[in-house]
VEXBA-518745 format. One line per field, with one value per residue (C-alpha): residue number from 1; residue in one letter; chain; y, z, x. Coordinates in nm, 4 decimals, decimal comma, always signed. Each point is the difference from the previous one (the first is absolute). Example, Ala and Ser with C-alpha at 12.3 -4.5 7.8 and 13.67 -1.06 7.14 Angstrom:
2
k: c(1 / 2)
r: c(A / S)
c: c(A / A)
y: c(-0,4500 / +0,3440)
z: c(+0,7800 / -0,0660)
x: c(+1,2300 / +0,1370)
//
This chain:
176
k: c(1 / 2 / 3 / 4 / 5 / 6 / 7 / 8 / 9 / 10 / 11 / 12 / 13 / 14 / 15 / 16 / 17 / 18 / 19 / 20 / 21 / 22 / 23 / 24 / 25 / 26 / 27 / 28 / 29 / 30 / 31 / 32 / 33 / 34 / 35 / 36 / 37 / 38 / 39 / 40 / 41 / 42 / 43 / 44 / 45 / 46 / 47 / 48 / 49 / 50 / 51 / 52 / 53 / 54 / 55 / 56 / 57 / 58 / 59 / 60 / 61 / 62 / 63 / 64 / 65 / 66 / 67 / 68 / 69 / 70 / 71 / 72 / 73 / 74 / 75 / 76 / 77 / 78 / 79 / 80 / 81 / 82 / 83 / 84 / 85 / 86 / 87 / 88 / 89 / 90 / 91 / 92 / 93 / 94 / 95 / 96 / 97 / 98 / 99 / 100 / 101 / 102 / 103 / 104 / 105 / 106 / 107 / 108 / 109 / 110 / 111 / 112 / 113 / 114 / 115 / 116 / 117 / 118 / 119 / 120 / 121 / 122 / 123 / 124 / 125 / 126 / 127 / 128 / 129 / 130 / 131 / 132 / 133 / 134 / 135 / 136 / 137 / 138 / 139 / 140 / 141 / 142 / 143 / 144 / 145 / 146 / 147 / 148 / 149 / 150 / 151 / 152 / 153 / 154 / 155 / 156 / 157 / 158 / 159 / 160 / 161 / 162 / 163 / 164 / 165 / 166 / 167 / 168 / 169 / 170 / 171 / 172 / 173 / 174 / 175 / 176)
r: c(X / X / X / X / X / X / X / X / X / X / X / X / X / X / X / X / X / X / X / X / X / X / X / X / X / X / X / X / X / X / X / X / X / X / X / X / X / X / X / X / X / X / X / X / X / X / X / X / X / X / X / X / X / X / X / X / X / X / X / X / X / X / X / X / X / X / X / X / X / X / X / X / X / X / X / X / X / X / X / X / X / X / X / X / X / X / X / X / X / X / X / X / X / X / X / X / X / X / X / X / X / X / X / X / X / X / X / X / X / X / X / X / X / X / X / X / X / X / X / X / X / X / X / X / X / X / X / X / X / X / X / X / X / X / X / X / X / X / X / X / X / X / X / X / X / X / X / X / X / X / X / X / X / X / X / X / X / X / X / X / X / X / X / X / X / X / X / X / X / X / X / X / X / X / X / X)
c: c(A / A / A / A / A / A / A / A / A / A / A / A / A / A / A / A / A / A / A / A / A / A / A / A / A / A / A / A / A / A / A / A / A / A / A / A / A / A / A / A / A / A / A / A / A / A / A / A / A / A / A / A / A / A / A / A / A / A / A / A / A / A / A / A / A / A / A / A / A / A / A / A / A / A / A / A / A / A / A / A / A / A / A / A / A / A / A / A / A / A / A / A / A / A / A / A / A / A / A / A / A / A / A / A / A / A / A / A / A / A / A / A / A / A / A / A / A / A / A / A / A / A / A / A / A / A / A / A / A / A / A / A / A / A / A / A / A / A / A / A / A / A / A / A / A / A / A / A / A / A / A / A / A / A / A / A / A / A / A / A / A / A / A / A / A / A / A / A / A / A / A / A / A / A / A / A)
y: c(+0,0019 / +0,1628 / -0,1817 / -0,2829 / +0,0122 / +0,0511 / -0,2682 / +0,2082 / +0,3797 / +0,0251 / -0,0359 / +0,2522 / +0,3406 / +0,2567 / -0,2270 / +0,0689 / +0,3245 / +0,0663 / -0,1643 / +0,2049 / +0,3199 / -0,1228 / -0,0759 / +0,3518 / +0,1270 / -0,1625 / +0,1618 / +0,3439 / +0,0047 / -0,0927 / +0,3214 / +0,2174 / +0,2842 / -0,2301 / -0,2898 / +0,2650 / +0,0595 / -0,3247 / +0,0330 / +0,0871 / -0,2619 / -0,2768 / +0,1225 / -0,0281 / -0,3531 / -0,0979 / +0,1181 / -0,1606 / -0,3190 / +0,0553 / -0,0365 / -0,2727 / -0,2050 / +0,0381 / -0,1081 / -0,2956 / -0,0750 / +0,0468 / -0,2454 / -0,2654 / +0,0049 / -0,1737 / +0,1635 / +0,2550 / +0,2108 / +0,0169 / +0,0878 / +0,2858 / +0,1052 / -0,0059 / +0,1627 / +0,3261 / +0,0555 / -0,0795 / +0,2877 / +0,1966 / -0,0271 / +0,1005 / +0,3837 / -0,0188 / -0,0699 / +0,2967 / +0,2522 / -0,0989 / +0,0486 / +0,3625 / +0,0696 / -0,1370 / +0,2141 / +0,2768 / -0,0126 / -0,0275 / -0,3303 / -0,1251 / +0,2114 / +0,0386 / -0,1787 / -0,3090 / +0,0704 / +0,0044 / -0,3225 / -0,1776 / +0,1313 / -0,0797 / -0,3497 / -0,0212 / +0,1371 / -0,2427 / -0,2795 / +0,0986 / +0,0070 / -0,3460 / -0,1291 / +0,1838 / -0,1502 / -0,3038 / +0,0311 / +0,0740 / -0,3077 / -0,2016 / +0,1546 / -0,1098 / -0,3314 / -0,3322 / -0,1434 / -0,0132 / -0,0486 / -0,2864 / -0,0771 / -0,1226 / -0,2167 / -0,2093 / -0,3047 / +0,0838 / -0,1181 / -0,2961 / -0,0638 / -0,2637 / -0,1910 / +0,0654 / -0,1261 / -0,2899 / -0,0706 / +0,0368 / -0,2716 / -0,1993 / -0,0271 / -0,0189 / -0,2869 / -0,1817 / +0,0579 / -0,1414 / -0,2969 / -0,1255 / +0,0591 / -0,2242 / -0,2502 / +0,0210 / -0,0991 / -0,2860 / -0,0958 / +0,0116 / -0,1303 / -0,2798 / -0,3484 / -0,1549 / -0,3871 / -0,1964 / -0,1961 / -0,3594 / -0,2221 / -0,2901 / -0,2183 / -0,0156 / -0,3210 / -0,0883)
z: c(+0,9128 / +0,1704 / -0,0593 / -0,2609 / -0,3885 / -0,1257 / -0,2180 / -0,2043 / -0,1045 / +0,2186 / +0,2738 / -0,0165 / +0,1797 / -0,3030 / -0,2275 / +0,3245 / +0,0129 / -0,3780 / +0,0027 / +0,2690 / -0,2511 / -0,2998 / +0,1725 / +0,1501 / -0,3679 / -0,1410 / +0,3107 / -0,0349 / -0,3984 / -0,0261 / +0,1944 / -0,2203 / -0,0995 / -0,0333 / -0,1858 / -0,3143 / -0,0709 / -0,1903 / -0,0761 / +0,4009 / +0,1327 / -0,2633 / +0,0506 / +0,3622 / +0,0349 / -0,2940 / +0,2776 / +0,3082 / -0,1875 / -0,1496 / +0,3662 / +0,0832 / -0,3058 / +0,0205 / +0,3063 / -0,0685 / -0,3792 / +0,1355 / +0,3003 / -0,2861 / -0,2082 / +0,2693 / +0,0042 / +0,2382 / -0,2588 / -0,2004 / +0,2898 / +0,1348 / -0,4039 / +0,0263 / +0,3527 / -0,1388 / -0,2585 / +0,2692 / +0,2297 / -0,2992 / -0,0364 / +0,3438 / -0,0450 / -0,3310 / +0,2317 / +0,2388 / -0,2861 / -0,1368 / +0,3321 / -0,0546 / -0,2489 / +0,1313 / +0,2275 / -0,1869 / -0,2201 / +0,3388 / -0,0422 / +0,3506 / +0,3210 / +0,1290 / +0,2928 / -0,2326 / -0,2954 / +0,3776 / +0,0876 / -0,3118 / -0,1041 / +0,3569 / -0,0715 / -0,3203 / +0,1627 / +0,2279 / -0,2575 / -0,1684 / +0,3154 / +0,0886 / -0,4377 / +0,1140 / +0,3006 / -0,1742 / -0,2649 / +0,2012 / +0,1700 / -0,2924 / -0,1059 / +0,3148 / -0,0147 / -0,1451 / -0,1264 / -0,3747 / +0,0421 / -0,0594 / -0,3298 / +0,0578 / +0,3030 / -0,2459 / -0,2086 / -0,3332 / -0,2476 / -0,2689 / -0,3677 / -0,1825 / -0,0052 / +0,3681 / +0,1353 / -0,2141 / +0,0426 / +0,3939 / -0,0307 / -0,1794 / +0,2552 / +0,2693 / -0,1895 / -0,0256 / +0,3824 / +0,0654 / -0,1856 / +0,0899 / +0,3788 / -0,1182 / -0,1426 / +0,3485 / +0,2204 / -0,1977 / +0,0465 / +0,3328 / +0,1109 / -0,2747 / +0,2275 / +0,0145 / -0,0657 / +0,3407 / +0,1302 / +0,1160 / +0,2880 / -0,2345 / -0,0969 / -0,3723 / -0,1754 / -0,2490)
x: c(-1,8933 / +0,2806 / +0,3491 / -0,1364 / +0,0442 / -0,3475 / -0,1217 / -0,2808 / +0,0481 / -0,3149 / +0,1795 / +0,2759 / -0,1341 / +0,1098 / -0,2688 / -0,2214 / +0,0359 / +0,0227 / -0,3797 / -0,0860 / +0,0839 / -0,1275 / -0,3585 / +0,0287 / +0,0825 / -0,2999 / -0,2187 / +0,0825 / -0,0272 / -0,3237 / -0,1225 / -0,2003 / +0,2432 / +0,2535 / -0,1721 / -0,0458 / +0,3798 / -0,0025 / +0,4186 / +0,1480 / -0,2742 / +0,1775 / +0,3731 / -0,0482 / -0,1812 / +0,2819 / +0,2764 / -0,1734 / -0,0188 / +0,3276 / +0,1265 / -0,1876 / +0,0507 / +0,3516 / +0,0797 / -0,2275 / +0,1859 / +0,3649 / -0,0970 / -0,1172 / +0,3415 / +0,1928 / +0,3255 / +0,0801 / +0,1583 / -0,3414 / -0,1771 / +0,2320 / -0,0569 / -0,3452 / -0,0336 / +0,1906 / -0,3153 / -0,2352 / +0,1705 / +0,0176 / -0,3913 / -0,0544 / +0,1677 / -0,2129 / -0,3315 / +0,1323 / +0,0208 / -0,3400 / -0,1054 / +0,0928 / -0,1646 / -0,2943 / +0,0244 / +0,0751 / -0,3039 / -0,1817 / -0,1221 / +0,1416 / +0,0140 / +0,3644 / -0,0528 / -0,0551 / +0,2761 / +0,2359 / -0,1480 / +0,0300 / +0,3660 / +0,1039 / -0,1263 / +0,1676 / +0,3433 / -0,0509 / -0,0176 / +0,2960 / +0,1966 / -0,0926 / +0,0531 / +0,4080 / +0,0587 / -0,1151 / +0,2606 / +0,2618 / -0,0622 / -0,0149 / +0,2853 / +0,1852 / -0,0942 / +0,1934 / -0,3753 / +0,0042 / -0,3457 / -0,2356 / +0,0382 / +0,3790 / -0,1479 / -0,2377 / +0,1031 / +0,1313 / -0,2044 / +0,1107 / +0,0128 / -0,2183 / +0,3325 / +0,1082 / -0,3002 / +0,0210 / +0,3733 / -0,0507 / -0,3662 / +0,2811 / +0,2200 / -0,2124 / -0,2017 / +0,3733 / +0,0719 / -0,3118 / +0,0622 / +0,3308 / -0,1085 / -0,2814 / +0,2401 / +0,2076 / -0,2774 / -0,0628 / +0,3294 / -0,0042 / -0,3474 / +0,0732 / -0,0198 / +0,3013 / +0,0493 / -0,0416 / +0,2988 / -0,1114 / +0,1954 / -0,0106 / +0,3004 / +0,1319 / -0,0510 / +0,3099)
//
Protein backbone atom coordinates (compact mmCIF):
# COMPACT_ATOMS: atom_id res chain seq x y z
CA UNK A 1 0.00 0.00 0.00
CA UNK A 2 3.02 2.04 0.38
CA UNK A 3 2.87 5.49 -1.61
CA UNK A 4 -0.96 5.09 -2.97
CA UNK A 5 -4.08 6.89 -1.45
CA UNK A 6 -6.05 4.10 0.06
CA UNK A 7 -9.41 3.69 -1.36
CA UNK A 8 -11.18 1.83 1.77
CA UNK A 9 -10.35 2.71 5.55
CA UNK A 10 -9.38 -1.01 5.45
CA UNK A 11 -6.62 -0.31 3.79
CA UNK A 12 -4.84 2.37 5.70
CA UNK A 13 -2.32 0.53 8.33
CA UNK A 14 -3.50 2.68 11.65
CA UNK A 15 -7.23 0.94 10.88
CA UNK A 16 -4.88 -2.27 10.63
CA UNK A 17 -3.32 -1.93 13.47
CA UNK A 18 -6.19 -0.36 15.48
CA UNK A 19 -8.06 -3.95 14.59
CA UNK A 20 -5.19 -5.68 15.57
CA UNK A 21 -5.74 -3.95 19.30
CA UNK A 22 -9.21 -4.09 19.53
CA UNK A 23 -9.19 -8.07 18.76
CA UNK A 24 -6.36 -8.28 21.34
CA UNK A 25 -8.71 -6.18 23.77
CA UNK A 26 -11.54 -8.51 23.31
CA UNK A 27 -8.92 -11.63 23.95
CA UNK A 28 -7.53 -10.68 27.08
CA UNK A 29 -11.00 -9.51 28.69
CA UNK A 30 -12.63 -12.46 28.46
CA UNK A 31 -10.03 -14.25 30.85
CA UNK A 32 -11.65 -15.30 33.99
CA UNK A 33 -10.55 -12.63 36.56
CA UNK A 34 -10.98 -10.18 34.19
CA UNK A 35 -14.31 -11.17 32.54
CA UNK A 36 -16.04 -10.44 36.22
CA UNK A 37 -15.19 -6.63 36.42
CA UNK A 38 -18.17 -6.03 34.20
CA UNK A 39 -17.35 -1.84 34.11
CA UNK A 40 -13.10 -1.87 33.14
CA UNK A 41 -13.92 -4.94 30.69
CA UNK A 42 -16.75 -2.39 28.89
CA UNK A 43 -14.63 0.93 29.21
CA UNK A 44 -11.81 -0.81 27.65
CA UNK A 45 -13.54 -2.68 24.59
CA UNK A 46 -15.56 0.98 24.37
CA UNK A 47 -11.83 2.60 23.94
CA UNK A 48 -10.41 -0.15 21.58
CA UNK A 49 -13.39 0.29 19.43
CA UNK A 50 -13.40 3.90 19.97
CA UNK A 51 -10.03 3.77 18.04
CA UNK A 52 -11.04 1.68 15.54
CA UNK A 53 -14.34 3.20 14.76
CA UNK A 54 -12.89 6.42 14.46
CA UNK A 55 -10.47 6.06 12.18
CA UNK A 56 -13.00 4.13 10.12
CA UNK A 57 -15.95 7.21 10.59
CA UNK A 58 -13.44 10.14 9.91
CA UNK A 59 -12.21 8.13 6.68
CA UNK A 60 -16.12 8.01 5.55
CA UNK A 61 -16.79 11.94 5.84
CA UNK A 62 -14.60 12.76 2.92
CA UNK A 63 -12.85 15.81 3.87
CA UNK A 64 -9.51 15.75 5.15
CA UNK A 65 -10.34 18.18 7.80
CA UNK A 66 -13.07 15.71 9.27
CA UNK A 67 -10.79 13.04 9.25
CA UNK A 68 -7.72 14.77 10.96
CA UNK A 69 -10.91 15.69 13.55
CA UNK A 70 -11.81 12.37 13.95
CA UNK A 71 -8.24 10.83 14.14
CA UNK A 72 -7.47 13.16 17.34
CA UNK A 73 -10.44 11.14 19.33
CA UNK A 74 -9.22 7.97 17.96
CA UNK A 75 -5.53 8.80 19.43
CA UNK A 76 -7.21 10.06 22.33
CA UNK A 77 -8.88 6.52 22.85
CA UNK A 78 -5.70 4.81 22.54
CA UNK A 79 -3.97 6.60 25.94
CA UNK A 80 -7.54 5.78 27.37
CA UNK A 81 -6.91 1.85 26.39
CA UNK A 82 -3.22 2.28 27.96
CA UNK A 83 -4.56 3.54 31.32
CA UNK A 84 -7.21 0.83 31.49
CA UNK A 85 -4.51 -1.33 30.83
CA UNK A 86 -3.18 -0.21 34.19
CA UNK A 87 -5.54 -0.85 36.04
CA UNK A 88 -5.92 -4.09 34.76
CA UNK A 89 -3.02 -4.64 35.80
CA UNK A 90 -3.23 -3.23 38.92
CA UNK A 91 -6.12 -5.29 40.13
CA UNK A 92 -3.92 -8.19 38.88
CA UNK A 93 -6.04 -9.24 36.23
CA UNK A 94 -3.12 -9.18 33.53
CA UNK A 95 0.54 -10.16 34.20
CA UNK A 96 2.96 -7.20 33.48
CA UNK A 97 4.55 -8.77 30.82
CA UNK A 98 1.11 -8.50 28.98
CA UNK A 99 -0.24 -4.86 30.30
CA UNK A 100 3.75 -4.00 28.52
CA UNK A 101 2.69 -5.75 25.49
CA UNK A 102 -0.61 -4.39 25.02
CA UNK A 103 0.21 -0.57 26.02
CA UNK A 104 3.26 -0.89 23.77
CA UNK A 105 0.80 -1.87 21.06
CA UNK A 106 -1.49 0.83 21.82
CA UNK A 107 1.55 3.49 21.89
CA UNK A 108 2.33 2.16 18.90
CA UNK A 109 -1.08 2.87 17.36
CA UNK A 110 -1.16 6.25 18.43
CA UNK A 111 2.18 6.96 16.97
CA UNK A 112 1.21 5.73 13.63
CA UNK A 113 -2.89 7.76 14.04
CA UNK A 114 0.14 11.20 14.62
CA UNK A 115 2.27 10.65 12.02
CA UNK A 116 -0.84 10.15 10.10
CA UNK A 117 -2.14 13.53 10.97
CA UNK A 118 0.71 15.27 10.46
CA UNK A 119 0.69 14.04 7.11
CA UNK A 120 -2.69 14.91 6.41
CA UNK A 121 -2.04 17.97 7.77
CA UNK A 122 0.78 18.57 5.27
CA UNK A 123 -1.02 17.69 2.46
CA UNK A 124 -3.02 19.96 -0.32
CA UNK A 125 -5.88 16.88 -0.54
CA UNK A 126 -9.12 18.24 0.76
CA UNK A 127 -10.06 14.86 0.71
CA UNK A 128 -12.50 12.82 -1.29
CA UNK A 129 -15.51 14.34 -0.79
CA UNK A 130 -14.32 17.65 -2.74
CA UNK A 131 -13.10 15.16 -5.63
CA UNK A 132 -16.82 13.78 -6.21
CA UNK A 133 -19.54 15.44 -8.36
CA UNK A 134 -21.61 17.86 -6.53
CA UNK A 135 -24.86 16.81 -6.33
CA UNK A 136 -28.03 18.76 -8.18
CA UNK A 137 -31.39 20.17 -7.38
CA UNK A 138 -34.73 18.74 -8.73
CA UNK A 139 -34.51 21.83 -10.99
CA UNK A 140 -30.76 21.55 -11.97
CA UNK A 141 -31.08 18.24 -13.15
CA UNK A 142 -34.04 19.15 -15.01
CA UNK A 143 -32.78 22.48 -16.41
CA UNK A 144 -29.43 20.61 -17.50
CA UNK A 145 -31.98 17.25 -19.27
CA UNK A 146 -33.44 20.48 -20.85
CA UNK A 147 -30.68 21.63 -22.42
CA UNK A 148 -29.13 18.68 -23.28
CA UNK A 149 -32.58 17.43 -24.84
CA UNK A 150 -32.36 20.98 -27.00
CA UNK A 151 -28.63 20.30 -28.05
CA UNK A 152 -29.65 17.13 -29.08
CA UNK A 153 -32.26 18.32 -31.18
CA UNK A 154 -30.96 21.07 -33.19
CA UNK A 155 -27.83 18.72 -33.93
CA UNK A 156 -30.66 16.48 -35.06
CA UNK A 157 -32.15 19.19 -37.18
CA UNK A 158 -28.43 19.89 -38.66
CA UNK A 159 -27.84 16.50 -39.95
CA UNK A 160 -30.91 16.57 -41.70
CA UNK A 161 -29.87 19.47 -43.28
CA UNK A 162 -26.99 18.25 -44.44
CA UNK A 163 -27.69 14.58 -45.49
CA UNK A 164 -30.96 16.20 -47.11
CA UNK A 165 -30.52 15.15 -51.11
CA UNK A 166 -30.08 17.89 -53.06
CA UNK A 167 -32.09 18.52 -56.41
CA UNK A 168 -30.12 16.89 -59.44
CA UNK A 169 -28.87 19.19 -62.20
CA UNK A 170 -29.73 17.68 -65.73
CA UNK A 171 -27.57 18.44 -69.17
CA UNK A 172 -30.80 19.13 -70.90
CA UNK A 173 -31.58 22.25 -73.00
CA UNK A 174 -34.40 24.80 -71.93
CA UNK A 175 -37.39 24.90 -74.10
CA UNK A 176 -38.89 28.66 -74.45
Amino acid sequence: MKGKAARTFEELHIYQRARELTNEIYRLSRGAAFSRDHCLVDQIRRAALSVLSNIAEGFERGTSTEFIHFLYIAKGSCGEVRAQLQIAHDQEYIPRDECHRLQSLSCQTSGMISNFIAHLQSSDYPGAKSARPQRLTREEQAHRLEQLRQTQQANIRRQKEYYQPKPEKTNQPDED
